[in-house]
C-alpha positions as CSV (number, residue, x, y, z in Angstrom):
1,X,128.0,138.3,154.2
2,X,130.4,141.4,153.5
3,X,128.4,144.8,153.9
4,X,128.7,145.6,150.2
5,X,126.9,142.1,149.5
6,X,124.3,143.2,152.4
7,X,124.0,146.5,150.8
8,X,123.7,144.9,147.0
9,X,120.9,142.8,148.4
10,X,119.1,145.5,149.8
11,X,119.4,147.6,146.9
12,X,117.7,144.8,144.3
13,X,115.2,143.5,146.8
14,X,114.4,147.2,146.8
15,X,115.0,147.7,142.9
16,X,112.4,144.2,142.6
17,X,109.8,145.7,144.7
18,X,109.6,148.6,142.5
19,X,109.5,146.7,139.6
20,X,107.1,144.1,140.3
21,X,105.0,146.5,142.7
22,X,104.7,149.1,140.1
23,X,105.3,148.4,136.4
24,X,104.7,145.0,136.7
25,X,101.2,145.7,138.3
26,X,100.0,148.2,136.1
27,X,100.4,145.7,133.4
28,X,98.1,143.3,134.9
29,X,95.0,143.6,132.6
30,X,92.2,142.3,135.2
31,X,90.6,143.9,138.1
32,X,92.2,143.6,141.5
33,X,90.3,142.1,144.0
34,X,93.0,142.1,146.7
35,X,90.3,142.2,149.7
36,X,89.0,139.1,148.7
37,X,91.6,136.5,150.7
38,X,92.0,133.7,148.2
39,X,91.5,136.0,144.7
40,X,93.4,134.0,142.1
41,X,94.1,136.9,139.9
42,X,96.0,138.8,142.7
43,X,98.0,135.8,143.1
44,X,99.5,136.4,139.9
45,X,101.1,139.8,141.5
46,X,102.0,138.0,144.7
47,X,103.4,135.4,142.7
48,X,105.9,138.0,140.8
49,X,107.0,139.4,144.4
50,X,108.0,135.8,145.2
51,X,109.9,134.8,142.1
52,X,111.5,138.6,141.9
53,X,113.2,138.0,145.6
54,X,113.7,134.3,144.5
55,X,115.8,135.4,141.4
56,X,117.7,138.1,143.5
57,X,118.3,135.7,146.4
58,X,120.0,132.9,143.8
59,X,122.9,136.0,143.5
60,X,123.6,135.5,147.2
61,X,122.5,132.6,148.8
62,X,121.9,128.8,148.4
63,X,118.8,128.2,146.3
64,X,116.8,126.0,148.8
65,X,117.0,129.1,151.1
66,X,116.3,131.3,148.1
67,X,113.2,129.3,147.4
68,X,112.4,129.6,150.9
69,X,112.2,133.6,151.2
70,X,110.4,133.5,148.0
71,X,107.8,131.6,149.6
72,X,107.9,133.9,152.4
73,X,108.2,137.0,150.6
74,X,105.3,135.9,148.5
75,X,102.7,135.2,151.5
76,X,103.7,138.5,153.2
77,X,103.1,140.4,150.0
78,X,99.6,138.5,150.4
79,X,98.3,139.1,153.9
80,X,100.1,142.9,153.5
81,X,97.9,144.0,150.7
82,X,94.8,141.7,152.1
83,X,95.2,143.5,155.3
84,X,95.2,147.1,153.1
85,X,92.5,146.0,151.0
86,X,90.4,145.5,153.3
87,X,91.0,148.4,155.7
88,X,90.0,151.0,152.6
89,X,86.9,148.7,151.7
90,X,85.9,148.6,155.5
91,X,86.3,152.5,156.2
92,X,85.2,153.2,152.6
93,X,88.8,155.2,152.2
94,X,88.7,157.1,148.6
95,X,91.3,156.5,146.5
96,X,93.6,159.4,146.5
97,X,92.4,161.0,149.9
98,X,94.7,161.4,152.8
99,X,93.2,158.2,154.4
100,X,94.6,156.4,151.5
101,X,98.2,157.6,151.3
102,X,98.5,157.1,154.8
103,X,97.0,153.3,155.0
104,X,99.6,153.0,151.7
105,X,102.4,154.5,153.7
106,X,101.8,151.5,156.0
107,X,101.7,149.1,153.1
108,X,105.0,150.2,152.0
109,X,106.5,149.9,155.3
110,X,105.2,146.7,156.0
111,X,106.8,145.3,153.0
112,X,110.2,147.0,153.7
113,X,110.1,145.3,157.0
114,X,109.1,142.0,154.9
115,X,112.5,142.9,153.3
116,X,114.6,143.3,156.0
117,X,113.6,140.5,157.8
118,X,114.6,138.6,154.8
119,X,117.8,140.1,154.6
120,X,118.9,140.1,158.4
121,X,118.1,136.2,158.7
122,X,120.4,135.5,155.4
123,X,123.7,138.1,156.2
C-alpha cells in the first residue's frame, strides 16, 4: 500500500472514530451502561465502531479482510470502554475531574492503538 493510501486510511479511521465516538453517541437516546460486560444497548455503539472501519476498509482492502477488522475493531471498542467503565465505577471517578480526563486520555489512546494495529497489519 502506497503511503498516501496508508495516510488516507489513517485519516478516515480517525475521521470514523470521531464520528461514531462522538456525534453518533450523543445521539443514542438510552442510558449507557458500558461497565456492565454484555449490555445490549452499548452494543449498538460498538456495533457503529465496527461497521464505520468496515465501510472505510472496503475503500482499501478485500472485503473478507474488511469484515475481519470490523469484527476486531468492534470487540476492542468493547473491552476498551468496559475496561474504562469500570475503572471510574470502581474508584468512584467524577465525571469531569482530573481522574476522569486522565482514565479518558487512556481510552483514546487505547483505541488509536486499536487503529494502528489495524492499519499496520493491512499496508
Amino acid at each position: 500500500m502506497s503511503t498516501v493510501a496508508v495516510s488516507s486510511l489513517f485519516f478516515l479511521i480517525l475521521l470514523k472514530h470521531c464520528i461514531v465516538d462522538l456525534w453518533m453517541q450523543s445521539l443514542l437516546t438510552y442510558q449507557q451502561k458500558k461497565f456492565v460486560y454484555a449490555s445490549l444497548s452499548t452494543q449498538i455503539h460498538y456495533l457503529q465502531h465496527g461497521i464505520g472501519t468496515l465501510l472505510v476498509l472496503l475503500f482499501f482492502i478485500p472485503w473478507p479482510l474488511a469484515i475481519l477488522f470490523g469484527i476486531f475493531d468492534h470487540l476492542a471498542h468493547w473491552h476498551i470502554d468496559f475496561l474504562k467503565s469500570s475503572t471510574q465505577r470502581k474508584f468512584n471517578i467524577a465525571q469531569h475531574s482530573k481522574g476522569y480526563w486522565f482514565l479518558s486520555s487512556i481510552d483514546q489512546g487505547l483505541h488509536y492503538l486499536t487503529y494502528y494495529i489495524i492499519i499496520l497489519l493491512v499496508s
